[in-house]
Each structure stands twice: as structure tokens, then as C-alpha cells.
C-alpha positions as CSV (number, residue, x, y, z in Angstrom):
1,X,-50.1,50.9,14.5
2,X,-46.8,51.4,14.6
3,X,-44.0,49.8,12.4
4,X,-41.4,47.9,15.1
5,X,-38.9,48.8,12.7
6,X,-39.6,52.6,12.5
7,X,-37.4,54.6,13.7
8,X,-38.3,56.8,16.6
9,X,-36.1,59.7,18.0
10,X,-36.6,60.6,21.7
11,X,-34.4,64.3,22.2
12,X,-33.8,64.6,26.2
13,X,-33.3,68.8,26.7
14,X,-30.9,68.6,30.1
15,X,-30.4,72.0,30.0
16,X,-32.0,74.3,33.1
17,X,-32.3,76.7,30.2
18,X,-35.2,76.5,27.2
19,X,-33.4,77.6,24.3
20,X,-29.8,76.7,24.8
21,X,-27.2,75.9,22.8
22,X,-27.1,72.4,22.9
23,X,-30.6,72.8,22.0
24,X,-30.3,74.5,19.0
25,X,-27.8,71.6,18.1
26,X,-31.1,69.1,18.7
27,X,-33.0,71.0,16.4
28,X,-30.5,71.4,13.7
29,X,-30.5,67.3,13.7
30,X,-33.3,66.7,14.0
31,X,-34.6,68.8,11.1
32,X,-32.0,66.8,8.9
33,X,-34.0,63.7,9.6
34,X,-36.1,62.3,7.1
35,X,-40.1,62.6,7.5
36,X,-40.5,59.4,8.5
37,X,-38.6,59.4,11.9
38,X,-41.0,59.9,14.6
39,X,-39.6,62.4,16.9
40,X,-40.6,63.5,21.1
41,X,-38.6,65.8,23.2
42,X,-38.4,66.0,26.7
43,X,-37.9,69.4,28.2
44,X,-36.2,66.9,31.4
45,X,-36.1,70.3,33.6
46,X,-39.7,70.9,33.3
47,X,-40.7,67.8,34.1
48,X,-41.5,66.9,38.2
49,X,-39.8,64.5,38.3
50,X,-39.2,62.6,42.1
51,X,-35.4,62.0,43.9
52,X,-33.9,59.3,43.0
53,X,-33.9,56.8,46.3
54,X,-32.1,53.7,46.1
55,X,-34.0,51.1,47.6
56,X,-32.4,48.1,45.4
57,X,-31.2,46.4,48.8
58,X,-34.3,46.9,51.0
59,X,-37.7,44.1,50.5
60,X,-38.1,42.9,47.2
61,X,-35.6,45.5,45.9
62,X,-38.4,46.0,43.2
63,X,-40.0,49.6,42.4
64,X,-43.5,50.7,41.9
65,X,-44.6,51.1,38.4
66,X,-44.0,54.8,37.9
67,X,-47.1,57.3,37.6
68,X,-46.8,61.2,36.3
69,X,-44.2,62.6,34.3
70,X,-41.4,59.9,36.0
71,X,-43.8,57.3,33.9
72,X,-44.1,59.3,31.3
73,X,-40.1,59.1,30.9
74,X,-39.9,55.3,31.4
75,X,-42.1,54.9,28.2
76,X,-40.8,57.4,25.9
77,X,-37.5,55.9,26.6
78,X,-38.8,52.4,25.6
79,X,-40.7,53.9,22.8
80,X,-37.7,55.5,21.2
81,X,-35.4,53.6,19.1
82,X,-32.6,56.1,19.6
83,X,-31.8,58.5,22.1
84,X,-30.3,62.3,21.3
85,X,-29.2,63.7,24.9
86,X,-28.6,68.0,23.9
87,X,-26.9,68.9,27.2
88,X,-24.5,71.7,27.9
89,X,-21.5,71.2,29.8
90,X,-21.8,72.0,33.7
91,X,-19.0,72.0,35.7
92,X,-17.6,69.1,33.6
93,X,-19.8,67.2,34.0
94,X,-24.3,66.3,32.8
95,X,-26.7,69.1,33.9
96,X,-28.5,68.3,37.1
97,X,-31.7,66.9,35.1
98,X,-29.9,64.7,33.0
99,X,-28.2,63.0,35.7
100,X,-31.4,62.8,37.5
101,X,-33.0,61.2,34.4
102,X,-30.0,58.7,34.1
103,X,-30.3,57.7,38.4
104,X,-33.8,57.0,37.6
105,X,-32.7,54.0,35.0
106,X,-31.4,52.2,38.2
107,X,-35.2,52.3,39.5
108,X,-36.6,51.3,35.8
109,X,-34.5,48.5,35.9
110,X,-36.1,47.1,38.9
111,X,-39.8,48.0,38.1
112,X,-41.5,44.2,37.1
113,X,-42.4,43.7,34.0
114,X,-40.5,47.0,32.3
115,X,-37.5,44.6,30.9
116,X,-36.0,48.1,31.0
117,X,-31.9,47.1,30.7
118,X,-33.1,44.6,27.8
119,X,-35.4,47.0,25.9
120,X,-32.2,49.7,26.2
121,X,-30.1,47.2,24.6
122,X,-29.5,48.2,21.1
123,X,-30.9,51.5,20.7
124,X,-28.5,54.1,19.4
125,X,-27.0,57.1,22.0
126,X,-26.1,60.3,20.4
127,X,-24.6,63.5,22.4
128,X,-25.0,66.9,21.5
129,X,-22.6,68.7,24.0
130,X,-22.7,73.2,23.9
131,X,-19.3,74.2,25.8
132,X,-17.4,77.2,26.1
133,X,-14.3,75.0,27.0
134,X,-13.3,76.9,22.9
135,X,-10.2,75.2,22.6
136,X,-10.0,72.9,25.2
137,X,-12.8,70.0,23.9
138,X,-11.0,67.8,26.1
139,X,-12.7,69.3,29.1
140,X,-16.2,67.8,27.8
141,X,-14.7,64.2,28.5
142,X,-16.4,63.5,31.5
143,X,-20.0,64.4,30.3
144,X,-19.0,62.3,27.1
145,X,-17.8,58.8,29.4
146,X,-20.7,59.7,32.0
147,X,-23.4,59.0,29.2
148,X,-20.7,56.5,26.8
149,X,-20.4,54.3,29.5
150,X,-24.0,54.9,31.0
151,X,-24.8,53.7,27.8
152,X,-22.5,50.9,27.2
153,X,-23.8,49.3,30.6
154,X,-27.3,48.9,29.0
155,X,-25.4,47.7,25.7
156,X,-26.3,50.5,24.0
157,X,-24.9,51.6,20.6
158,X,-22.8,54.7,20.9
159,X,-23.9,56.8,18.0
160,X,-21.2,59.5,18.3
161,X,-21.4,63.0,19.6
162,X,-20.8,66.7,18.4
163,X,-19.5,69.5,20.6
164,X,-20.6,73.1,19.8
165,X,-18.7,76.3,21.4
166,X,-20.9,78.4,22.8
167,X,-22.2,80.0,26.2
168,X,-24.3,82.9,25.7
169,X,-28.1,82.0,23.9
170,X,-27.2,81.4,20.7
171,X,-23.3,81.9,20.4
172,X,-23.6,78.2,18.8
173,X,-24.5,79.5,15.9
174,X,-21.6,80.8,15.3
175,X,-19.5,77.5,15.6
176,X,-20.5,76.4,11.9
177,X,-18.8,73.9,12.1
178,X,-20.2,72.2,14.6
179,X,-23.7,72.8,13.9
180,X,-23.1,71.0,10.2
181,X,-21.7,68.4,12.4
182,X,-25.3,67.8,14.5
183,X,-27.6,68.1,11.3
184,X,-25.6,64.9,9.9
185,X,-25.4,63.2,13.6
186,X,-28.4,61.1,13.0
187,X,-27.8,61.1,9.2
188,X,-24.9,59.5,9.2
């Protein structure tokens, strides 16, 4: 049985690439976690996931109760008490799978019985964001407001983020600064 108040961790991978920088970032905070917080990543690239239609005007507007790895995101997202999104920055903007992931709340909303928007409401967002924008972190703003206000729409609590300069595999590493910064993200 699990403890309501537990804290769980769900880690959404956007990147098309296993092993990314952003990723190292994830795995730098969440090893600063304590033992107790349940963690589950999503690889959100690897997963076959369907488009996104938009069907909220057409019948009922209500969608099917979702089957395969598309259900297995609805309830990790409802299991998890906080979300940690590790994306890199592409074309200044979310990767491909993370914006996929985010069209599909639209759908989760509408799916009866999920109380998706009110079961989002509350948990904590945290961004881990690998750019090689160097000195130019403003760059990363529109990946930061896609998610902030993504998140502020399902009145979510914005947990903060942490941008790490890197582009090659493992250039991150070499931005200490920044990967100090993700091991206390979920600290505090």
C-alpha cells in the first residue's frame, strides 16, 4: 500500500537521444533524493505513443480510456506527485516527444472518470533544460513558459528549473555549475 503522502517522482526523458545531457541532469537529481522518494522515468521517445487528434468539439467531446504505452502515461502522470521534465532545447522550443506528451493532456482531460486537470493540480513541475545557447540562457525562455504556463493551467506548482550548457554527449558535465544546481532541484 502506498502512503498518499509519499512522495513519488515521475522523470519525462524528451530527448530523441538516450543519454543526453538533460539527462544526465535527471540523474544527478534524482540521486540527491532521499530513499524514500519513489522514482519512474519515461524514456517519452521510446514509447508508441498515437497523434494527438483533437476531437473535443465532435460527439460527446469525451475520449476513450487510453490502452498501451499512451495509458501507461496517463497513470504515471497521476501516480506521481511531482513531475521532473529533462529536455534539451530544440529549436527554442520542447523536443518533439515532450510536446506530444503535453497535446495528449488535452485528451486526458476529457477521458471520464480520469479527473485528470484536478489530479494535476498541485503536484510540483521541475525543468531540467541542456542548451548550447552558452551565454545566451535567455534563448531557453520559450521551452521554460511552454511547460510554466502548461503547468500553471492545470494549477500546478512551478518547482523551478536549471539550465545546463552542453550539446555534445556529455559536455554537461562540464557546466559544474549547473549540474550542482539539478542535484538540489528536488532538494530544495
Amino acid at each position: 500500500m502506498t502512503d498518499s503522502t509519499a512522495r513519488r517522482v515521475l522523470v519525462l526523458l524528451a530527448s530523441t537521444r538516450a543519454d543526453g545531457n538533460a539527462e544526465l541532469m535527471a540523474r544527478a537529481a534524482v540521486a540527491a533524493l532521499p530513499a524514500d522518494v519513489e522514482v519512474r522515468w519515461l524514456r517519452l521517445a521510446e514509447l508508441d505513443l498515437p497523434s494527438f487528434a483533437d476531437i473535443r468539439h465532435e460527439g460527446s467531446g469525451q475520449y476513450p480510456e487510453p490502452e498501451g504505452d499512451l495509458g501507461r502515461v496517463l497513470k504515471d502522470t497521476l501516480w506521481a506527485t511531482d513531475l521532473l521534465v529533462a529536455a534539451p532545447l530544440y529549436w527554442y522550443s520542447v523536443p518533439a516527444p515532450l510536446k506530444l506528451y503535453l497535446d495528449h493532456w488535452s485528451g486526458f482531460m476529457r477521458v471520464p472518470g480520469a479527473d485528470f486537470k484536478p489530479q494535476m493540480a498541485g503536484k510540483a513541475l521541475y525543468v531540467l533544460c541542456a542548451t548550447s545557447s552558452g551565454e545566451e540562457p535567455h534563448l531557453a525562455r520559450p521551452l521554460l513558459d511552454c511547460l510554466r504556463f502548461s503547468g500553471d493551467y492545470m494549477k500546478m506548482r512551478w518547482g523551478g528549473s536549471v539550465l545546463g550548457d552542453g550539446s555534445k554527449p556529455g559536455d554537461v558535465l562540464k557546466d559544474e555549475a549547473a549540474v550542482a544546481a539539478a542535484a538540489r532541484l528536488l532538494v530544495g
